[in-house]
N, CA, C and O atoms as a Tripos MOL2 file, in Angstrom:
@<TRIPOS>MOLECULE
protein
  288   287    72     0     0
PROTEIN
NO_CHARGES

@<TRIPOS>ATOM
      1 N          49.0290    5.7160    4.5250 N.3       1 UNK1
      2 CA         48.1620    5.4180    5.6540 C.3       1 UNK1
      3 C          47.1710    6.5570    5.9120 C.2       1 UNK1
      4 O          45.9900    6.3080    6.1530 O.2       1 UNK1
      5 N          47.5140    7.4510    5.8750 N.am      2 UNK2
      6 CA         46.7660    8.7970    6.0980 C.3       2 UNK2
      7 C          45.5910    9.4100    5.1540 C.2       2 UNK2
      8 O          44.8460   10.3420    5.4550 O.2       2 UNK2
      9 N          45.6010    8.5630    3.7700 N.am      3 UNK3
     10 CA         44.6910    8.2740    3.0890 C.3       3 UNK3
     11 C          43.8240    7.3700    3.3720 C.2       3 UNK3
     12 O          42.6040    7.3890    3.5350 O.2       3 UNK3
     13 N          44.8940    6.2970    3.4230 N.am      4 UNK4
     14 CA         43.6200    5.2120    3.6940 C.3       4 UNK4
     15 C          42.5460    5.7480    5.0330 C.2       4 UNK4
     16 O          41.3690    5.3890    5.0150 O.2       4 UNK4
     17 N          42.8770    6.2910    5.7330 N.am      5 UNK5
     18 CA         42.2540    6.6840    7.3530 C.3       5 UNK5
     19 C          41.3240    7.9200    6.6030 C.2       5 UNK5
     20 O          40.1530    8.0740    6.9490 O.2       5 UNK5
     21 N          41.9170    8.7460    5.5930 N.am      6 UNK6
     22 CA         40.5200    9.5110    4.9630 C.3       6 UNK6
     23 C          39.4150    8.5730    4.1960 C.2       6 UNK6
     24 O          38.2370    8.7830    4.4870 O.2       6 UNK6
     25 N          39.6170    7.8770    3.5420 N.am      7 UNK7
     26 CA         38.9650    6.7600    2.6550 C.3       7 UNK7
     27 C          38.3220    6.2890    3.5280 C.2       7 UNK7
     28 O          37.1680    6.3860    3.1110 O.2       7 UNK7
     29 N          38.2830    5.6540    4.8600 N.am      8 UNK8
     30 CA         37.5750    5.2290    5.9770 C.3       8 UNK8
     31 C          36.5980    6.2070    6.6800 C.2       8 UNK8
     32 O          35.4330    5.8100    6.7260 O.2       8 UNK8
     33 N          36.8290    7.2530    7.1610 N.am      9 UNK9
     34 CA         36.0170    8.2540    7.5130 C.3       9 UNK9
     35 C          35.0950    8.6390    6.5290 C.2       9 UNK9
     36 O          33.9310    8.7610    6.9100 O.2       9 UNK9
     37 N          35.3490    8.8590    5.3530 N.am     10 UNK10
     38 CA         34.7700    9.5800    4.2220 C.3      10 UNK10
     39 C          33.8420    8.2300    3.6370 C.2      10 UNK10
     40 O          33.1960    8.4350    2.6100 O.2      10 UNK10
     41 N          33.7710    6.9130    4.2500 N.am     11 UNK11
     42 CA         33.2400    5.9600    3.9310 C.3      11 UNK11
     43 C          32.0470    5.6090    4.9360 C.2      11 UNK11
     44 O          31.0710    4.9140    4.6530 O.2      11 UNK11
     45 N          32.3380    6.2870    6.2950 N.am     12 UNK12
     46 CA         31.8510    6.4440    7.3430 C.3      12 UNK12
     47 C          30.9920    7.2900    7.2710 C.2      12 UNK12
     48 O          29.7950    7.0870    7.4740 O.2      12 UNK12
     49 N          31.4650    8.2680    6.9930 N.am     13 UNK13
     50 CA         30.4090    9.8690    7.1950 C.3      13 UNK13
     51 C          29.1810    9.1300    5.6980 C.2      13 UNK13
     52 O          27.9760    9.1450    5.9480 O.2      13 UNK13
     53 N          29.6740    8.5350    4.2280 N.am     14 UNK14
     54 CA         28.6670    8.2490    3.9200 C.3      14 UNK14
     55 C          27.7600    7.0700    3.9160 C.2      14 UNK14
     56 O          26.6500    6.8770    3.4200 O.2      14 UNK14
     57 N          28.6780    6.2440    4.7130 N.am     15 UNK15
     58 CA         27.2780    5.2040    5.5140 C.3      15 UNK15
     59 C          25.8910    6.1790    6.3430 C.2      15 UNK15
     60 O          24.6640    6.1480    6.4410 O.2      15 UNK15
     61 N          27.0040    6.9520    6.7850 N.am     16 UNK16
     62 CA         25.3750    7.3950    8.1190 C.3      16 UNK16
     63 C          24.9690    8.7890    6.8240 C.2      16 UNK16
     64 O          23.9950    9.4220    7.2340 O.2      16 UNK16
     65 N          25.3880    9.2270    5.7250 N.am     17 UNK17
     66 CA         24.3600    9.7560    5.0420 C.3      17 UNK17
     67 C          23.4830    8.4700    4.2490 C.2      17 UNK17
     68 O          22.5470    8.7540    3.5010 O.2      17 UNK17
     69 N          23.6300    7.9550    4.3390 N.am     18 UNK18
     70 CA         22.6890    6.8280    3.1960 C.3      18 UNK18
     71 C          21.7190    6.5900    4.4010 C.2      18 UNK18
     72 O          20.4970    6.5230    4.2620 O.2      18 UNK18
     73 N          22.3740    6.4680    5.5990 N.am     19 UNK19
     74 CA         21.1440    5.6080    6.6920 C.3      19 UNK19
     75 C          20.2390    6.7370    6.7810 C.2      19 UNK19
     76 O          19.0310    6.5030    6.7410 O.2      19 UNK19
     77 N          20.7340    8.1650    6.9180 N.am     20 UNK20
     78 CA         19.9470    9.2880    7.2070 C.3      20 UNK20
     79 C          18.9210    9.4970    5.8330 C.2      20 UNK20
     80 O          17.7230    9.7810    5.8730 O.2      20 UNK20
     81 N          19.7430    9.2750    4.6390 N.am     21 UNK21
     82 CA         18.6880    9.2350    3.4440 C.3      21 UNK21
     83 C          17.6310    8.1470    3.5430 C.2      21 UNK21
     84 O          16.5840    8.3680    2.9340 O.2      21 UNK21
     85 N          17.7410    7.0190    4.2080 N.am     22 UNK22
     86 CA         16.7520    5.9800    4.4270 C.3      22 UNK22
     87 C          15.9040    6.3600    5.1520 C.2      22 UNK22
     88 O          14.7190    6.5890    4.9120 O.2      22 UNK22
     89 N          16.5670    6.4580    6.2230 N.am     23 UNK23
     90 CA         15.3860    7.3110    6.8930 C.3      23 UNK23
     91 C          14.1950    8.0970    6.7400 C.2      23 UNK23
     92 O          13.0410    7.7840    7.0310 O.2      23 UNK23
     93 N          14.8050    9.5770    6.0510 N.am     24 UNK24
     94 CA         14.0840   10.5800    5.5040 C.3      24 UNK24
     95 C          13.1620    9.7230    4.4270 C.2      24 UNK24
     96 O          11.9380    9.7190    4.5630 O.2      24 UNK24
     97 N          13.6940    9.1190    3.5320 N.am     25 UNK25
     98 CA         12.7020    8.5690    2.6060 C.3      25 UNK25
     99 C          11.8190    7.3970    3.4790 C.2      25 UNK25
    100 O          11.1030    6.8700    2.6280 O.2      25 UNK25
    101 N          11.6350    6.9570    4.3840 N.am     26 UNK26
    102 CA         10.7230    5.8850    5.5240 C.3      26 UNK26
    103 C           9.9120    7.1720    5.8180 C.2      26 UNK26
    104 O           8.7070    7.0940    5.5780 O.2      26 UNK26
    105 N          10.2530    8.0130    6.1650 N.am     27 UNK27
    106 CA          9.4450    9.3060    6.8000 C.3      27 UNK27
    107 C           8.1290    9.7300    5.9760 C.2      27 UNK27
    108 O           6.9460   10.0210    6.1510 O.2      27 UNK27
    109 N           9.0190    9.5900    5.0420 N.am     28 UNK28
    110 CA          8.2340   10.4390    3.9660 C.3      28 UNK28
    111 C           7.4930    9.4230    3.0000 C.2      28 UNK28
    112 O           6.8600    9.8860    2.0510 O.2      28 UNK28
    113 N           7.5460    8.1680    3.1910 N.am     29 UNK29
    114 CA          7.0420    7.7380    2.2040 C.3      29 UNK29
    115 C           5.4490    7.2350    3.6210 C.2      29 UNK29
    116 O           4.3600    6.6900    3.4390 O.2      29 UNK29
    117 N           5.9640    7.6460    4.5760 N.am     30 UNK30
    118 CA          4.7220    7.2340    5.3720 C.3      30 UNK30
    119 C           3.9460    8.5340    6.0120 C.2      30 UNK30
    120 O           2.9600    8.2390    6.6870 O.2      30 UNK30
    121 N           4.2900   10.0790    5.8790 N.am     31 UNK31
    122 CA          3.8420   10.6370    5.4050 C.3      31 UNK31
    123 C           2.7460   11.1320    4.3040 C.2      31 UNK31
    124 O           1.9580   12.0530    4.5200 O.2      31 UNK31
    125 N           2.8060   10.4540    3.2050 N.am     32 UNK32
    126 CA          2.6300   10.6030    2.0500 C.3      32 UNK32
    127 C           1.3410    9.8260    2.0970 C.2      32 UNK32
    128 O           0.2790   10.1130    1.5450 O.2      32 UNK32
    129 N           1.7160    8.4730    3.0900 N.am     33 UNK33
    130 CA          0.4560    7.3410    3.4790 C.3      33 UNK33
    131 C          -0.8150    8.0050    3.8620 C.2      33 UNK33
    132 O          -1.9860    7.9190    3.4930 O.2      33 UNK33
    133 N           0.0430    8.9110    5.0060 N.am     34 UNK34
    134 CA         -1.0150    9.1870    6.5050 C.3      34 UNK34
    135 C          -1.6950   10.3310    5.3450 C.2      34 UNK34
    136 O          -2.8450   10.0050    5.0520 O.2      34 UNK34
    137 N          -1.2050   11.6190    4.6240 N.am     35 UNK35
    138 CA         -1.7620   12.6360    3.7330 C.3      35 UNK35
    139 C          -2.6400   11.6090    3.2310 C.2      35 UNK35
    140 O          -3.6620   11.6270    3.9170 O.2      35 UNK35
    141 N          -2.7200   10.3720    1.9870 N.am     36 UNK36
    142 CA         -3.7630    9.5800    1.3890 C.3      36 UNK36
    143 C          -4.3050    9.2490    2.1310 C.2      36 UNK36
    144 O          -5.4100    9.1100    1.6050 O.2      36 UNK36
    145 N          -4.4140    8.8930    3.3800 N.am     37 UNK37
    146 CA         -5.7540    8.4020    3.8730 C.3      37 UNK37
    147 C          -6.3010    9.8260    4.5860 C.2      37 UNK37
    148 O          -7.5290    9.7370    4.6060 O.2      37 UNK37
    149 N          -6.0070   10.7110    4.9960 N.am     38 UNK38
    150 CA         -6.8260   11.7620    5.1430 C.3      38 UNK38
    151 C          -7.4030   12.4060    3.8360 C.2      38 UNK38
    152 O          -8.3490   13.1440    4.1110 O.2      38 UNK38
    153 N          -7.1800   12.3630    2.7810 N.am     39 UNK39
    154 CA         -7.8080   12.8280    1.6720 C.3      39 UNK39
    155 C          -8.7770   12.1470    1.6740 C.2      39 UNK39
    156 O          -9.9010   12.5020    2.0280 O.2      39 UNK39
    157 N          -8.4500   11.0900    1.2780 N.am     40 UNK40
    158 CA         -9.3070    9.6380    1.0770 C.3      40 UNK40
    159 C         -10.9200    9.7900    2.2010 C.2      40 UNK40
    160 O         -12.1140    9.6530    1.9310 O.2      40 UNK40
    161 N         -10.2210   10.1110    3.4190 N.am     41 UNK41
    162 CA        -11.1860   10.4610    4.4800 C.3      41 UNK41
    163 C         -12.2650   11.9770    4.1980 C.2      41 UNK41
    164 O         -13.4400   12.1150    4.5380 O.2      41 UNK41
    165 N         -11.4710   12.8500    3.5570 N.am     42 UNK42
    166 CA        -12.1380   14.2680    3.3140 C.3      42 UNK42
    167 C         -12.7870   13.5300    2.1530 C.2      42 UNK42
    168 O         -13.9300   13.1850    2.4550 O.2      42 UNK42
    169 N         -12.5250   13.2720    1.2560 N.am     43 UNK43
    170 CA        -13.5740   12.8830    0.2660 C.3      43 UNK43
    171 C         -14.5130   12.4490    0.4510 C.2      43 UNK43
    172 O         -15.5010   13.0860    0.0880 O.2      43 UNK43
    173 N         -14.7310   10.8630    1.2480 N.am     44 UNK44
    174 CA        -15.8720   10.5360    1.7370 C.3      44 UNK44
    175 C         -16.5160   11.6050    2.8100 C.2      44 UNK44
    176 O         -17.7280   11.6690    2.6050 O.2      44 UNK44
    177 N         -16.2280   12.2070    3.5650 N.am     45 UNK45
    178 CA        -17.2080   13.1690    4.0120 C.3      45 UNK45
    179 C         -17.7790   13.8000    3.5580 C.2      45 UNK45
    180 O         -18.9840   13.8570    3.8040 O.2      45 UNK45
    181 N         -16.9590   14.8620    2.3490 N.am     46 UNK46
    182 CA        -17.9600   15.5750    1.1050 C.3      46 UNK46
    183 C         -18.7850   14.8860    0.2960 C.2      46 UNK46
    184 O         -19.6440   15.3980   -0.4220 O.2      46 UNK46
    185 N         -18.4560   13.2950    0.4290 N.am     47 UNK47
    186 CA        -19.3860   12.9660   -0.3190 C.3      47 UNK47
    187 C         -20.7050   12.8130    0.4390 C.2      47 UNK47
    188 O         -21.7730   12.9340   -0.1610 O.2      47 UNK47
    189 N         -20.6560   12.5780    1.5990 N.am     48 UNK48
    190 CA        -21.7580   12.1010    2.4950 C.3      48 UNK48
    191 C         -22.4980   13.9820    2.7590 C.2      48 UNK48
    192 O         -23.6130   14.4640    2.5540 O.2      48 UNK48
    193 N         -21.5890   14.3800    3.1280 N.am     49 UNK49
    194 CA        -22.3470   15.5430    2.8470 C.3      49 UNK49
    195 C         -23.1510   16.1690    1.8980 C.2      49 UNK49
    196 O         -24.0300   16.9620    2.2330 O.2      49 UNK49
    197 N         -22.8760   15.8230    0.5340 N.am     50 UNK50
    198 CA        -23.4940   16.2150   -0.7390 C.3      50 UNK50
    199 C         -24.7710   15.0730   -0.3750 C.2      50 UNK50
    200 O         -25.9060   15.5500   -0.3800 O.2      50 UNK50
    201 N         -24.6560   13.8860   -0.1230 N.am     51 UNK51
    202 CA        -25.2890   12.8750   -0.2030 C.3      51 UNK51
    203 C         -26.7690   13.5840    0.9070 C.2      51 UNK51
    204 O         -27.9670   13.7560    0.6830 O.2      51 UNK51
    205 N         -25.9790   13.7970    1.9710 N.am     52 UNK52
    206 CA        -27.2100   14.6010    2.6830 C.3      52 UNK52
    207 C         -28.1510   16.0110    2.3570 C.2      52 UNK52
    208 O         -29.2630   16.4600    2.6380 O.2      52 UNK52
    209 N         -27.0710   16.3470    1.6620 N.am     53 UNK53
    210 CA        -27.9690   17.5420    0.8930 C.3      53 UNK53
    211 C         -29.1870   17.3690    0.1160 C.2      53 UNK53
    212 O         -30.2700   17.9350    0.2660 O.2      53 UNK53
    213 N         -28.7960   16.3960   -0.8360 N.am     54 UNK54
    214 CA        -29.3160   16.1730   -1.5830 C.3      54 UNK54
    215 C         -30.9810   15.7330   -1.1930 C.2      54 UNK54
    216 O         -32.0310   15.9350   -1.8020 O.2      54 UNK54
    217 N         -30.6280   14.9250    0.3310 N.am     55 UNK55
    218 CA        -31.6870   14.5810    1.0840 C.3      55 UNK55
    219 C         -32.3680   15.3280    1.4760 C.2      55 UNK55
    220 O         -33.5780   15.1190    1.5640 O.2      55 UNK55
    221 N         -31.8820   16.2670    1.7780 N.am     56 UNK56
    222 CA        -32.4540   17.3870    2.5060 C.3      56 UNK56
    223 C         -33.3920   18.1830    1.4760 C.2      56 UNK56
    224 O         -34.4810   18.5090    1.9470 O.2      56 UNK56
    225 N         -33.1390   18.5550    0.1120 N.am     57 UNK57
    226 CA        -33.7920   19.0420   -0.8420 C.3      57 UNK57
    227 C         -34.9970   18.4230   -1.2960 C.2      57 UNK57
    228 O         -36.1170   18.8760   -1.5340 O.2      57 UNK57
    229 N         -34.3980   17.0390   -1.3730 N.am     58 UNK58
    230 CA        -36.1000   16.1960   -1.5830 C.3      58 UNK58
    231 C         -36.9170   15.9670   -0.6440 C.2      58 UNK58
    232 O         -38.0780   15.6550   -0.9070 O.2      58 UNK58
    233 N         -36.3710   16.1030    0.9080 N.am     59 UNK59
    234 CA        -37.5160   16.3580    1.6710 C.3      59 UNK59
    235 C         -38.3030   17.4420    1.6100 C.2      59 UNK59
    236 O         -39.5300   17.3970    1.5210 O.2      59 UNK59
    237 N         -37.3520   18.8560    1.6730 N.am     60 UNK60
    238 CA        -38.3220   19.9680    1.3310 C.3      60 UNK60
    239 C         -38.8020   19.8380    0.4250 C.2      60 UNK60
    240 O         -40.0280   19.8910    0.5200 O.2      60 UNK60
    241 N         -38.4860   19.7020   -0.3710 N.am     61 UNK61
    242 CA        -39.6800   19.3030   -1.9170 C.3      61 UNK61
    243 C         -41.0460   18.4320   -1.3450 C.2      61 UNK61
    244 O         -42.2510   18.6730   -1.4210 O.2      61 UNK61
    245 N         -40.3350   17.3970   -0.7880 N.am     62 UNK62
    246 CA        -41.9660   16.8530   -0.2730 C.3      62 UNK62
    247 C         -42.5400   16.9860    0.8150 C.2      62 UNK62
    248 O         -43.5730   16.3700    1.0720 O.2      62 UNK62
    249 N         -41.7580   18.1230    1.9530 N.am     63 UNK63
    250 CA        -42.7800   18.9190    2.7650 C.3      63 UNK63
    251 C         -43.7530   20.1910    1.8740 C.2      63 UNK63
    252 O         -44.9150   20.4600    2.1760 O.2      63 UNK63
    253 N         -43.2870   20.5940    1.1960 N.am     64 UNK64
    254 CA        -43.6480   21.6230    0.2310 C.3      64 UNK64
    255 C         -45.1930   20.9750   -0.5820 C.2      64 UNK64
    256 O         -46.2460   21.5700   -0.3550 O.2      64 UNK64
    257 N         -45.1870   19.9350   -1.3640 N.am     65 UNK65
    258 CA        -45.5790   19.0040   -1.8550 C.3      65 UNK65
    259 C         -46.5610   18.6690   -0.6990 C.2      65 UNK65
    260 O         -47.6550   18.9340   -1.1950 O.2      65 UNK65
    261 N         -46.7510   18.2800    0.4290 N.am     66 UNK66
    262 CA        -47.5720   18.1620    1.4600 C.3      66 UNK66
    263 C         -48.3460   19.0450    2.3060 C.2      66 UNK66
    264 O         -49.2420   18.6860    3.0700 O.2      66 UNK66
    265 N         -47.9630   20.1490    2.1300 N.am     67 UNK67
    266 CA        -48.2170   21.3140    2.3010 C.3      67 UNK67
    267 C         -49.5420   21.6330    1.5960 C.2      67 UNK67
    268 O         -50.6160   21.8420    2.1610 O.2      67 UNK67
    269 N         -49.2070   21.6430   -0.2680 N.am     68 UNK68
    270 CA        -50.2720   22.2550   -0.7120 C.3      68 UNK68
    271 C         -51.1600   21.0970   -0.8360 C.2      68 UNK68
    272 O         -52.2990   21.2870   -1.2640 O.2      68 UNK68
    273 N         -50.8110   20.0280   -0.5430 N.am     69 UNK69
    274 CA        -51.9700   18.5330   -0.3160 C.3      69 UNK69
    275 C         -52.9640   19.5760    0.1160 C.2      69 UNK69
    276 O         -53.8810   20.0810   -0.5320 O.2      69 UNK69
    277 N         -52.5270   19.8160    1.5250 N.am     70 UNK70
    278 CA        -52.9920   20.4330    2.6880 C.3      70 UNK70
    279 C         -54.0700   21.3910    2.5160 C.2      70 UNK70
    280 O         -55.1830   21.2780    3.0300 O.2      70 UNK70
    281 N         -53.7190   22.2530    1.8360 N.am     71 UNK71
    282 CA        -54.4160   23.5230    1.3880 C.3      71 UNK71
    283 C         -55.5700   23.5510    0.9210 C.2      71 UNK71
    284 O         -56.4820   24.3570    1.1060 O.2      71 UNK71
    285 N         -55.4390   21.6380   -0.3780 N.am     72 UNK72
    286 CA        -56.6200   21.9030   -0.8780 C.3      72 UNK72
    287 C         -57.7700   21.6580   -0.1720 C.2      72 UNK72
    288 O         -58.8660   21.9180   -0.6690 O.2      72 UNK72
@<TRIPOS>BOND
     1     1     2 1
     2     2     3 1
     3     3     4 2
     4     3     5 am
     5     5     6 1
     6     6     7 1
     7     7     8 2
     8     7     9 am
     9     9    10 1
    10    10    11 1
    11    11    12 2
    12    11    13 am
    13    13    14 1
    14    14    15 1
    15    15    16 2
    16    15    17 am
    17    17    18 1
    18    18    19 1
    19    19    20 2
    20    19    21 am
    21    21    22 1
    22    22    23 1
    23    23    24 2
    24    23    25 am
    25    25    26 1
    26    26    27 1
    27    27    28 2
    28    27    29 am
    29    29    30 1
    30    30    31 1
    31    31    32 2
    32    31    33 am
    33    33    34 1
    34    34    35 1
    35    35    36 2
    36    35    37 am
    37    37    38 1
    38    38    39 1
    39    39    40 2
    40    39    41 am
    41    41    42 1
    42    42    43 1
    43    43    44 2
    44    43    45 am
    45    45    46 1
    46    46    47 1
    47    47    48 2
    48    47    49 am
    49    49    50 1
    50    50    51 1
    51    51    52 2
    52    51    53 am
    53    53    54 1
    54    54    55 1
    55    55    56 2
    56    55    57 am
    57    57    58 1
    58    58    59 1
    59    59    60 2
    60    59    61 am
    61    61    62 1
    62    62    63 1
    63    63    64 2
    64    63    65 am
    65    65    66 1
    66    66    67 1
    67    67    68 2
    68    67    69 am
    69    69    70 1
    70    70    71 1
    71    71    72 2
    72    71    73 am
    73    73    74 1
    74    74    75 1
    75    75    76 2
    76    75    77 am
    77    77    78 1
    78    78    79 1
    79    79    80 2
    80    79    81 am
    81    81    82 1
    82    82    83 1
    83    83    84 2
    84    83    85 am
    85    85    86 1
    86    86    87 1
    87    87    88 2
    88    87    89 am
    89    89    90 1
    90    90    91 1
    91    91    92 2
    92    91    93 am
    93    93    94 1
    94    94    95 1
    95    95    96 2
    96    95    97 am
    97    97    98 1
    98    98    99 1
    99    99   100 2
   100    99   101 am
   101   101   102 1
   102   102   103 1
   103   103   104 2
   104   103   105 am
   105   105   106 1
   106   106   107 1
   107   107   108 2
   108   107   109 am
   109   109   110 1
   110   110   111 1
   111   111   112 2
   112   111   113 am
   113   113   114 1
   114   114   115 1
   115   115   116 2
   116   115   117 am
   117   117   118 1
   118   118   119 1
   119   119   120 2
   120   119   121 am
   121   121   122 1
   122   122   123 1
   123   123   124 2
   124   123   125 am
   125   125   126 1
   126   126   127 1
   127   127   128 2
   128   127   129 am
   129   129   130 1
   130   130   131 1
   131   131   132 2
   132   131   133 am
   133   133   134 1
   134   134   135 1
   135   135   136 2
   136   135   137 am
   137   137   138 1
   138   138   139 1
   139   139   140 2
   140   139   141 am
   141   141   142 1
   142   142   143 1
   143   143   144 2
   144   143   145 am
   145   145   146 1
   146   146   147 1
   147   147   148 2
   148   147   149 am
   149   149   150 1
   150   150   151 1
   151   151   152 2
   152   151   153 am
   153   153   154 1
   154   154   155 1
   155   155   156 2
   156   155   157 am
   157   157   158 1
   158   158   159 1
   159   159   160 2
   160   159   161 am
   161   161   162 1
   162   162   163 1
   163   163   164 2
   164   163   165 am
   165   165   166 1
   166   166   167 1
   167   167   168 2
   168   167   169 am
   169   169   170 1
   170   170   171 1
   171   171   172 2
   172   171   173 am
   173   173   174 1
   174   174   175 1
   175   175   176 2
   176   175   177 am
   177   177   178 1
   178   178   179 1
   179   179   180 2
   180   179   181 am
   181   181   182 1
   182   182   183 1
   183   183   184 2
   184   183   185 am
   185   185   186 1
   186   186   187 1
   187   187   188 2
   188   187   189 am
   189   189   190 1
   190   190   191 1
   191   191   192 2
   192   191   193 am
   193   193   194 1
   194   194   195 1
   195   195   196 2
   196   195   197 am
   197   197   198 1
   198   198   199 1
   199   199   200 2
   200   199   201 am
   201   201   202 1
   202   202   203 1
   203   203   204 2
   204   203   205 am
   205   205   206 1
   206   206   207 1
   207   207   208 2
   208   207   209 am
   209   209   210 1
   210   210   211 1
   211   211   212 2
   212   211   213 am
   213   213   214 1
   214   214   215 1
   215   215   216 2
   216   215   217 am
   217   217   218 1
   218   218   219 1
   219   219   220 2
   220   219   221 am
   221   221   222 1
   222   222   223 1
   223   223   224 2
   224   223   225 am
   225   225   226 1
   226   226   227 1
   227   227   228 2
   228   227   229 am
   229   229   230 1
   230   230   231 1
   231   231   232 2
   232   231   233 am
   233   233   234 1
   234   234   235 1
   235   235   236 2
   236   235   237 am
   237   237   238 1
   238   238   239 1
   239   239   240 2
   240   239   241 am
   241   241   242 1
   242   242   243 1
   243   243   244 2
   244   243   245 am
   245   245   246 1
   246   246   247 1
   247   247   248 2
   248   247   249 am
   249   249   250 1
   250   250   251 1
   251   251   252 2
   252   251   253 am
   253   253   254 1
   254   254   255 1
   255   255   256 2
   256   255   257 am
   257   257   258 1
   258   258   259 1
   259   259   260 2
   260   259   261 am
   261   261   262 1
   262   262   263 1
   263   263   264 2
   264   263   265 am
   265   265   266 1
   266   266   267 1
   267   267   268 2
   268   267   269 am
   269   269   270 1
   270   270   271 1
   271   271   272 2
   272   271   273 am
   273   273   274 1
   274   274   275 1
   275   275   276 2
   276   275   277 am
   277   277   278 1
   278   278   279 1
   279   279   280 2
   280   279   281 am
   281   281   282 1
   282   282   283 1
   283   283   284 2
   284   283   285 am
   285   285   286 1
   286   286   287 1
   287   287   288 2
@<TRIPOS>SUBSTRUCTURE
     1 UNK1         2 RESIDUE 1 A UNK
     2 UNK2         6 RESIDUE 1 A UNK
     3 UNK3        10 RESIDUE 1 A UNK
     4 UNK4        14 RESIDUE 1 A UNK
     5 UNK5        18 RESIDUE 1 A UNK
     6 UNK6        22 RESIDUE 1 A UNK
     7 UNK7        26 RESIDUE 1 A UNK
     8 UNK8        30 RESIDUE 1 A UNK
     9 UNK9        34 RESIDUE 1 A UNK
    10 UNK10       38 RESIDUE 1 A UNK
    11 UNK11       42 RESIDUE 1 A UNK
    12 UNK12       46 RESIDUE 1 A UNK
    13 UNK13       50 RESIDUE 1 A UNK
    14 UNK14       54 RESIDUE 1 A UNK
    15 UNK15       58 RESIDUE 1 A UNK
    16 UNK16       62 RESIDUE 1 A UNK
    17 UNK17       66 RESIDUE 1 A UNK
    18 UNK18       70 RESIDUE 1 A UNK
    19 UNK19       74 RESIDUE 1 A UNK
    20 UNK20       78 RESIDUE 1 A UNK
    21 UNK21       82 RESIDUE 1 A UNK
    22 UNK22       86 RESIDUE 1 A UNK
    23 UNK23       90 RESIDUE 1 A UNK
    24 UNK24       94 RESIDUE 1 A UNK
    25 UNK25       98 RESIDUE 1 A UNK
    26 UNK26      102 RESIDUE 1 A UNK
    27 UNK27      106 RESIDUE 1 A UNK
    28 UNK28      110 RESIDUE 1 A UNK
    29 UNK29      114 RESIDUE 1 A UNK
    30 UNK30      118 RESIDUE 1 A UNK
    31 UNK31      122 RESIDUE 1 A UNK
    32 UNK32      126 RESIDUE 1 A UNK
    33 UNK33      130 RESIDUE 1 A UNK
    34 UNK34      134 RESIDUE 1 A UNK
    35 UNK35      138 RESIDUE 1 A UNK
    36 UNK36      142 RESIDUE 1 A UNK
    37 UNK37      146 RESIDUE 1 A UNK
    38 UNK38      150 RESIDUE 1 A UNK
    39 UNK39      154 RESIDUE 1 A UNK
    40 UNK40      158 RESIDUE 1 A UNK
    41 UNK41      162 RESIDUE 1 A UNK
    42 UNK42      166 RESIDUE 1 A UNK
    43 UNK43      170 RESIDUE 1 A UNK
    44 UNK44      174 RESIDUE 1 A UNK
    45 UNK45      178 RESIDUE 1 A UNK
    46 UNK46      182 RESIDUE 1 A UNK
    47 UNK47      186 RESIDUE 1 A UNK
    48 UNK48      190 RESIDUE 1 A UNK
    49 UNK49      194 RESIDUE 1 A UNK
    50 UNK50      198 RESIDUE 1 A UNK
    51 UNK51      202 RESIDUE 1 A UNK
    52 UNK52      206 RESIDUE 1 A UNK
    53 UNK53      210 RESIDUE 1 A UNK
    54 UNK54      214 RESIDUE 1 A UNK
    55 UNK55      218 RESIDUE 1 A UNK
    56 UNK56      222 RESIDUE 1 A UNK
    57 UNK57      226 RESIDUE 1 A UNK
    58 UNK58      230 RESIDUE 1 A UNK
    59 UNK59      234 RESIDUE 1 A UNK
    60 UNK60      238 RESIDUE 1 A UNK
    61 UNK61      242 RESIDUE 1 A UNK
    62 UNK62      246 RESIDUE 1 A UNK
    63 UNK63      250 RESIDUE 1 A UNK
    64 UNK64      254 RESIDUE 1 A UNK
    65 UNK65      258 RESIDUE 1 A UNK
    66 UNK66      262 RESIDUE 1 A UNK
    67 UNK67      266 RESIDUE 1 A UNK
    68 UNK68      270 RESIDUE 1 A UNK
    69 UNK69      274 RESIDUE 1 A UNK
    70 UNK70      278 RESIDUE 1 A UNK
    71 UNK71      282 RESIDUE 1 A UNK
    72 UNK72      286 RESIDUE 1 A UNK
C-alpha cells in the first residue's frame, strides 16, 4: 500500500510537471509570436526609412539641379 500511495503522488507531482511544461511551452511559443511581429515591424520601418532617404537624396539632387537652372 505504501507504494502504491508513492506511485500516486509521484504520478501527481508529474501531472502538474507536464501541465507546468505546457504551460511554459504556451508562453513561449507566444513569445516567440509577439518577438516575430516586432521584427517584422522593425523591418518595415528600416525599410521605409531607407525608402525616405532615398527620397530625400533625389530631391537634393533636384534642388541642386534647380539651382544651377537658376544661375544660368
Amino acid at each position: 500500500e505504501r507504494c502504491e500511495e508513492e506511485l500516486k503522488d509521484t504520478q501527481k507531482k508529474m501531472m502538474a510537471v507536464e501541465n507546468d511544461l505546457d504551460k511554459y511551452m504556451e508562453d513561449l511559443n507566444t513569445a516567440n509570436q509577439q518577438l516575430e511581429d516586432k521584427e517584422k515591424k522593425v523591418q518595415e520601418a528600416e525599410a521605409e526609412v531607407a525608402a525616405l532617404n532615398r527620397r530625400m537624396v533625389l530631391l537634393e539632387e533636384e534642388l541642386e539641379r534647380a539651382e544651377e537652372k537658376l544661375k544660368i
